[in-house]
MIBAPA-959205 format. One record per residue: residue in three letters; chain; residue number from 1; x, y, z of N, C-alpha, C in turn. Coordinates in nm, 3 decimals, always signed. Example, Ala and Ser with C-alpha at 12.3 -4.5 7.8 and 13.67 -1.06 7.14 Angstrom:
<recs>
['Ala'; 'A'; 1; [+1.319; -0.569; +0.780]; [+1.230; -0.450; +0.780]; [+1.320; -0.330; +0.780]]
['Ser'; 'A'; 2; [+1.285; -0.225; +0.708]; [+1.367; -0.106; +0.714]; [+1.290; +0.003; +0.787]]
</recs>
This chain:
<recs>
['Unk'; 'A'; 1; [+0.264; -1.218; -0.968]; [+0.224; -1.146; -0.847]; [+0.320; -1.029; -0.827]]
['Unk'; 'A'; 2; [+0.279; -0.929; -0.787]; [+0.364; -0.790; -0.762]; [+0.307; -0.774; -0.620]]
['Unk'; 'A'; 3; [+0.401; -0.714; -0.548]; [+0.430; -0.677; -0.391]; [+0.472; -0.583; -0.358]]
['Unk'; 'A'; 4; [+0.401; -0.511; -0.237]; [+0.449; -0.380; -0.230]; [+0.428; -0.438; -0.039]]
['Unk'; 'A'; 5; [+0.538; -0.338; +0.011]; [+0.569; -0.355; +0.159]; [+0.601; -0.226; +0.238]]
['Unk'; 'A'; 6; [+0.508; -0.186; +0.336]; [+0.517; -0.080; +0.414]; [+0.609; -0.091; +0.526]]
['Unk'; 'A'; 7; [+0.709; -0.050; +0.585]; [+0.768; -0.081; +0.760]; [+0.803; +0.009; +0.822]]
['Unk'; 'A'; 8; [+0.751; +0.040; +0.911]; [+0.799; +0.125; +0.974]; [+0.701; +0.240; +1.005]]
['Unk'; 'A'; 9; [+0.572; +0.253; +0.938]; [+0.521; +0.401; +0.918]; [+0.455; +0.449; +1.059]]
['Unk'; 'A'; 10; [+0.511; +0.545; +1.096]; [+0.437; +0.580; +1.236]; [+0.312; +0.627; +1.245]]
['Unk'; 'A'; 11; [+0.198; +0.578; +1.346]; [+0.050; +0.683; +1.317]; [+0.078; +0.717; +1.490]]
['Unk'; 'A'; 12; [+0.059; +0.843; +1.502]; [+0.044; +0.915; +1.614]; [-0.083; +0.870; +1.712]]
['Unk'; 'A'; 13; [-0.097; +0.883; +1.854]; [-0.256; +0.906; +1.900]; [-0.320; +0.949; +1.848]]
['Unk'; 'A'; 14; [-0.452; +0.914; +1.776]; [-0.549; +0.980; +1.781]; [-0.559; +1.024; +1.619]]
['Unk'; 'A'; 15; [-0.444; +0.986; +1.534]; [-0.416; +1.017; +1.440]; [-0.442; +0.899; +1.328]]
['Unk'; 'A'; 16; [-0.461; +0.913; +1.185]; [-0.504; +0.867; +1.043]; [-0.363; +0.855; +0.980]]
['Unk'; 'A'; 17; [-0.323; +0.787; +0.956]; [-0.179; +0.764; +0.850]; [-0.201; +0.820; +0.709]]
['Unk'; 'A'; 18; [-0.328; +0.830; +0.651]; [-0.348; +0.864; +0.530]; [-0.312; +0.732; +0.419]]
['Unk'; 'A'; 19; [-0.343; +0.769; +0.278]; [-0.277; +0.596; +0.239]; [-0.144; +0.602; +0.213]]
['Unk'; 'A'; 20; [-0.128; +0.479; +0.307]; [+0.031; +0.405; +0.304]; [+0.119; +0.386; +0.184]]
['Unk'; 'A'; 21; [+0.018; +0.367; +0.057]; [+0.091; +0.330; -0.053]; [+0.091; +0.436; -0.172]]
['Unk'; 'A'; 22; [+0.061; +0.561; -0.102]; [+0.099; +0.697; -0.184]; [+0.256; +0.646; -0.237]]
['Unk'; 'A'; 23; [+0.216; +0.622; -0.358]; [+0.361; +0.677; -0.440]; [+0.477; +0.534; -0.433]]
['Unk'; 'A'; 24; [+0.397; +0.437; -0.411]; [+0.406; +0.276; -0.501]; [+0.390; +0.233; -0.607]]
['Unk'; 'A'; 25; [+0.495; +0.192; -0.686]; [+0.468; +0.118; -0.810]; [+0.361; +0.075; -0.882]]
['Unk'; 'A'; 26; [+0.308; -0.001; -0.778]; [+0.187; -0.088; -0.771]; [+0.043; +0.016; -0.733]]
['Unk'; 'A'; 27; [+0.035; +0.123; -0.719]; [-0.017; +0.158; -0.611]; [-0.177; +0.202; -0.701]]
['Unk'; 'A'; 28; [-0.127; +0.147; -0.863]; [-0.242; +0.184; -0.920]; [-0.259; +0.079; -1.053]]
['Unk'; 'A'; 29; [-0.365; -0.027; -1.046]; [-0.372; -0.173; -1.102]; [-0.310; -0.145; -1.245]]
['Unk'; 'A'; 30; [-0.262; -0.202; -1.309]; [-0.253; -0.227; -1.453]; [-0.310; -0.268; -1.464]]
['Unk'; 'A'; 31; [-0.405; -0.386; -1.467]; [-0.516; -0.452; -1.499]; [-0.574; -0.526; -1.372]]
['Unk'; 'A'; 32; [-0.731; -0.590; -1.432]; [-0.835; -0.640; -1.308]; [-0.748; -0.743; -1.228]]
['Unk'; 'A'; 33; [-0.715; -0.714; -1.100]; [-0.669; -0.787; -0.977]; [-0.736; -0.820; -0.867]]
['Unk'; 'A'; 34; [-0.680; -0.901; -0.806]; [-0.705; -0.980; -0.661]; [-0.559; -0.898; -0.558]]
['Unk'; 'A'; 35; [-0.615; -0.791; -0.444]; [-0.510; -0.735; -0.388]; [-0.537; -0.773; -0.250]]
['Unk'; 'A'; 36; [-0.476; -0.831; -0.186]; [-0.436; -0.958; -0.047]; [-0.379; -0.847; +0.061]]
['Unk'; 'A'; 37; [-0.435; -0.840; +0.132]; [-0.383; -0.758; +0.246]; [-0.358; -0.783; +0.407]]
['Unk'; 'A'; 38; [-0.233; -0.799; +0.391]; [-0.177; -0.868; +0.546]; [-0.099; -0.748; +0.606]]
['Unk'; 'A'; 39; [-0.165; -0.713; +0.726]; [-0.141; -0.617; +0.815]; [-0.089; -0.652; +0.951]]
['Unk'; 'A'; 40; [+0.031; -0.592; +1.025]; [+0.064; -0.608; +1.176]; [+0.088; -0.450; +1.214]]
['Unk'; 'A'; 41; [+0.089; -0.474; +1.361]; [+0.080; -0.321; +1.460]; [+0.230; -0.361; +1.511]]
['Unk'; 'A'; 42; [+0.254; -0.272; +1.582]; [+0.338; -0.303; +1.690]; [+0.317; -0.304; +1.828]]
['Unk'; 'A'; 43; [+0.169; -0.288; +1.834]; [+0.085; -0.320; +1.995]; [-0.044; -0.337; +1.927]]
['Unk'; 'A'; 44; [-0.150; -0.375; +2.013]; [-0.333; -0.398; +1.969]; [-0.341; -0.264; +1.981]]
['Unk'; 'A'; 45; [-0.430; -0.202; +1.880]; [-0.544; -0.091; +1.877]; [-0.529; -0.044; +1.731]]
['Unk'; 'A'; 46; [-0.450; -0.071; +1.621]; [-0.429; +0.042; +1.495]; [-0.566; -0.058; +1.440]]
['Unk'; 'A'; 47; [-0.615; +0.027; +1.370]; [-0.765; -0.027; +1.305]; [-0.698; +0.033; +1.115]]
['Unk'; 'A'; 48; [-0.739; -0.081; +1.064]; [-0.716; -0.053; +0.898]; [-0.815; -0.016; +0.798]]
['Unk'; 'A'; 49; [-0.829; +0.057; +0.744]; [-0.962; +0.110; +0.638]; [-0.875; +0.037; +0.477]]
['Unk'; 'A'; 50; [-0.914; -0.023; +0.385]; [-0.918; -0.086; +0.280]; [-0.956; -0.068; +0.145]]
['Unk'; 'A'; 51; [-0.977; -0.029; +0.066]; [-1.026; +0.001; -0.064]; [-0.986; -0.026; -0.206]]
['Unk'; 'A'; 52; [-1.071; -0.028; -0.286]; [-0.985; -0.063; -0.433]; [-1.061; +0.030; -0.529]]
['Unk'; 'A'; 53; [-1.065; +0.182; -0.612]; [-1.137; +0.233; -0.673]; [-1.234; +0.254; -0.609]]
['Unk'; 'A'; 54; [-1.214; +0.317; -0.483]; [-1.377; +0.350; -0.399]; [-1.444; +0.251; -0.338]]
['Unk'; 'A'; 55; [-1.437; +0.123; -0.392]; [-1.501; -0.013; -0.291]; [-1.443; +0.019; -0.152]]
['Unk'; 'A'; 56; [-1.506; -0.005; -0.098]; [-1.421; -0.028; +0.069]; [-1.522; -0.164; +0.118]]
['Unk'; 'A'; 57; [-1.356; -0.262; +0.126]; [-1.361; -0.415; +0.156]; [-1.334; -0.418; +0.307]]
['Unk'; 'A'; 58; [-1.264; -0.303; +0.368]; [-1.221; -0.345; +0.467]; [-1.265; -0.172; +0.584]]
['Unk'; 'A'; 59; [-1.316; -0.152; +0.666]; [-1.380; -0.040; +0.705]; [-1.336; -0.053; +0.892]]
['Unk'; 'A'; 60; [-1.232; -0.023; +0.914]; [-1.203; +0.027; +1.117]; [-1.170; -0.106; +1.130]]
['Unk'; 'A'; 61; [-1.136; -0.188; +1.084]; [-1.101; -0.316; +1.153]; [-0.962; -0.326; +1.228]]
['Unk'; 'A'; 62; [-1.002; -0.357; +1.343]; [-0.834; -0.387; +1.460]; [-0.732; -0.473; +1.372]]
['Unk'; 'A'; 63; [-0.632; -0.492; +1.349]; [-0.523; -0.545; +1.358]; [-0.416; -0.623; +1.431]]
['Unk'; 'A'; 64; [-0.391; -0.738; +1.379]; [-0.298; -0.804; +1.515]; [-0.185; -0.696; +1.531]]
['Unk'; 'A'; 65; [-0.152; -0.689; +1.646]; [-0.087; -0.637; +1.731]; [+0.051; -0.696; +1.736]]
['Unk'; 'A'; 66; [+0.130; -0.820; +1.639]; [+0.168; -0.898; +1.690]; [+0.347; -0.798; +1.688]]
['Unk'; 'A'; 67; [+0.387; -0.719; +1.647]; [+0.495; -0.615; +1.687]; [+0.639; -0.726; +1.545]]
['Unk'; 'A'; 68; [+0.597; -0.715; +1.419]; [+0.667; -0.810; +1.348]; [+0.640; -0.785; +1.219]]
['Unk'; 'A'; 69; [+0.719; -0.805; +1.120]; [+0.645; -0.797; +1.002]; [+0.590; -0.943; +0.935]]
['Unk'; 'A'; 70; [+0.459; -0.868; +0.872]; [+0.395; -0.957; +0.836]; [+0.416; -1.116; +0.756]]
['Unk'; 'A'; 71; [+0.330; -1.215; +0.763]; [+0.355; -1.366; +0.743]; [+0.236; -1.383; +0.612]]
['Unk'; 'A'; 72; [+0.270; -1.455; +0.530]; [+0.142; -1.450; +0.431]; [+0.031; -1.571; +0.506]]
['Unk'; 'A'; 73; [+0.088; -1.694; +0.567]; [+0.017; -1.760; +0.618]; [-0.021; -1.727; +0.720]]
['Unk'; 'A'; 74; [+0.005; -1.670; +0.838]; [-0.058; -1.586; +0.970]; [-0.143; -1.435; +0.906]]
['Unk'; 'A'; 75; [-0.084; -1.364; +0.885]; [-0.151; -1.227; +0.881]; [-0.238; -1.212; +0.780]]
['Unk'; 'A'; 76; [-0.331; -1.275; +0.674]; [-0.377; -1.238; +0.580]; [-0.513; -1.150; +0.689]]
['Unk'; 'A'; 77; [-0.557; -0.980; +0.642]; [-0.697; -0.993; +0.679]; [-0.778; -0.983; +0.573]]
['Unk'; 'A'; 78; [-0.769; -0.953; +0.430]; [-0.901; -0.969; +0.325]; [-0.835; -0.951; +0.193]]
['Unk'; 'A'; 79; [-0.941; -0.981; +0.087]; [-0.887; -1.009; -0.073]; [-0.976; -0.885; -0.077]]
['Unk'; 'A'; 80; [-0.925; -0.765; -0.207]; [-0.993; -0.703; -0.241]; [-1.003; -0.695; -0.384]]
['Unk'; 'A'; 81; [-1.078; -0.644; -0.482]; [-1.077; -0.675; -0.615]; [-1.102; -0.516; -0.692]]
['Unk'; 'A'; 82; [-1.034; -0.522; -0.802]; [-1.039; -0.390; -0.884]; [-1.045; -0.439; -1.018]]
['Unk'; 'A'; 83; [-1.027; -0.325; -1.093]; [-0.978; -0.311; -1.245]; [-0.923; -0.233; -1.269]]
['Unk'; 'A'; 84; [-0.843; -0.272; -1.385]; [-0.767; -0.128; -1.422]; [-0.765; +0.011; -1.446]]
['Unk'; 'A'; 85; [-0.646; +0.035; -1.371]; [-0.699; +0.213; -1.366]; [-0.708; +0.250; -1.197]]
['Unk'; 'A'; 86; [-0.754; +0.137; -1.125]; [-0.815; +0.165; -0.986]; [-0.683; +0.203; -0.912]]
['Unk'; 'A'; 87; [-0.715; +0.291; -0.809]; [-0.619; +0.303; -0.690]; [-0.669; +0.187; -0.573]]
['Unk'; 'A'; 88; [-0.563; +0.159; -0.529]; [-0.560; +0.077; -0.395]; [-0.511; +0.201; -0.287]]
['Unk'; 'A'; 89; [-0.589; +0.217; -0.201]; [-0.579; +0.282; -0.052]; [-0.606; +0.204; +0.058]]
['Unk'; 'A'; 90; [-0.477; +0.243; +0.141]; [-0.504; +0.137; +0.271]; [-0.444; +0.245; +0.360]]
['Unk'; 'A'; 91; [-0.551; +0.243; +0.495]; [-0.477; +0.388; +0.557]; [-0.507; +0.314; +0.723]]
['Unk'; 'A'; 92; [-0.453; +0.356; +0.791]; [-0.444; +0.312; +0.940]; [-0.503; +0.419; +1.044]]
['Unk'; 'A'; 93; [-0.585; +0.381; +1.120]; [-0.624; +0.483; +1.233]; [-0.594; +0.420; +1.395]]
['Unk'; 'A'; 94; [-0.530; +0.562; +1.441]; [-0.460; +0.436; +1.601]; [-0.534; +0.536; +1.732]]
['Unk'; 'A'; 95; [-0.658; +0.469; +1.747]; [-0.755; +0.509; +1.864]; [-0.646; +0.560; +2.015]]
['Unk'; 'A'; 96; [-0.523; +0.489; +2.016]; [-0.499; +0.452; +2.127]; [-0.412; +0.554; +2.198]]
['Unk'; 'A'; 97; [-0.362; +0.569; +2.306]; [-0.273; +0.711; +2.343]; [-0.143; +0.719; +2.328]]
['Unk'; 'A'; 98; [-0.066; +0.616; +2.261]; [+0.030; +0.636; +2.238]; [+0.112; +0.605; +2.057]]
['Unk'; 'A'; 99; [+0.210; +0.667; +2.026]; [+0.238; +0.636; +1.893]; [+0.238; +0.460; +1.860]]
['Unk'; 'A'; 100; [+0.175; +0.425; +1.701]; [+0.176; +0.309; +1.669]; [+0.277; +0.254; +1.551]]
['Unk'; 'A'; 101; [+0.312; +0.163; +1.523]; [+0.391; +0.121; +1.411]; [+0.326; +0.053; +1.320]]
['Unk'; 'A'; 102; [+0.325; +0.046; +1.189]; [+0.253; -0.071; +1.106]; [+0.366; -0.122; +1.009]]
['Unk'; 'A'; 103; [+0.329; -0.237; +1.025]; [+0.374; -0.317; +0.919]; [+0.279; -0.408; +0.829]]
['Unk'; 'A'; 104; [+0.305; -0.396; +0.658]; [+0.222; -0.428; +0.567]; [+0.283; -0.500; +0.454]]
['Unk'; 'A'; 105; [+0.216; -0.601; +0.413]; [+0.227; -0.693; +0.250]; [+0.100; -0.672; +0.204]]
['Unk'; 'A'; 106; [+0.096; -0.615; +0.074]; [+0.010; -0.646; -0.041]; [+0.072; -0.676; -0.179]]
['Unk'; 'A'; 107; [-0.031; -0.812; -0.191]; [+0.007; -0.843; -0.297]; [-0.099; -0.815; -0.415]]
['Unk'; 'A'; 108; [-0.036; -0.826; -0.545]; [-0.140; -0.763; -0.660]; [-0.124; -0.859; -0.761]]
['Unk'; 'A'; 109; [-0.260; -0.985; -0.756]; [-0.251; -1.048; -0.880]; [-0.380; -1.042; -1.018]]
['Unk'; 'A'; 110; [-0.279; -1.003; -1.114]; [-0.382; -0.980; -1.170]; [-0.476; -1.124; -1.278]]
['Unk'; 'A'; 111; [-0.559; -1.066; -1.256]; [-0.668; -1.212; -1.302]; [-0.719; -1.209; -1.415]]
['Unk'; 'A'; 112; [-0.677; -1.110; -1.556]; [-0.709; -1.098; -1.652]; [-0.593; -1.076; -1.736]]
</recs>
């Protein structure tokens, strides 16, 4: 399993983070994987967009709010699947009026 961990990244009001894992190790499969994505805010409202090579597994979904970094047994929100070659993008949008924090674990196992 390989792991990559976001903390800290600020998304403004009203603002798109872009993807988080620009310029991660991991950030592009060596081979066909299972990529696990456990997300926290630092208040309710950041919504997460998801993808693996253009799939999008995961599309505006809210995020716990819980102000912590993430737990593999509490925070999982979805498995996404690729092959090699694919980019993983995970980008944050924060509806809400004030600046947001995210905190992130993905893990990358590969299944071939």
């Amino acid at each position: 399993m390989k792991t990559m961990t976001v903390r800290g990244v600020s998304v403004a009001a009203g603002a798109n983070s872009g993807n988080v894992l620009t310029g991660k190790l991991f950030e592009f499969l060596e081979r066909p994987s299972v990529v696990s994505v456990y997300p926290v805010g630092s208040a309710v409202g950041l919504q997460l967009t998801f993808n693996v090579g253009g799939e999008v597994f995961v599309q505006g979904e809210e995020i716990s709010g819980a102000n912590r970094f993430p737990t593999r047994n509490e925070d999982k929100l979805a498995d996404g699947f690729g092959g090699a070659g694919e980019r993983i993008v995970i980008s944050f949008f924060n509806p809400t009026a004030g600046a947001l924090t995210v905190f992130l674990v993905v893990d990358v196992n590969a299944i071939a």
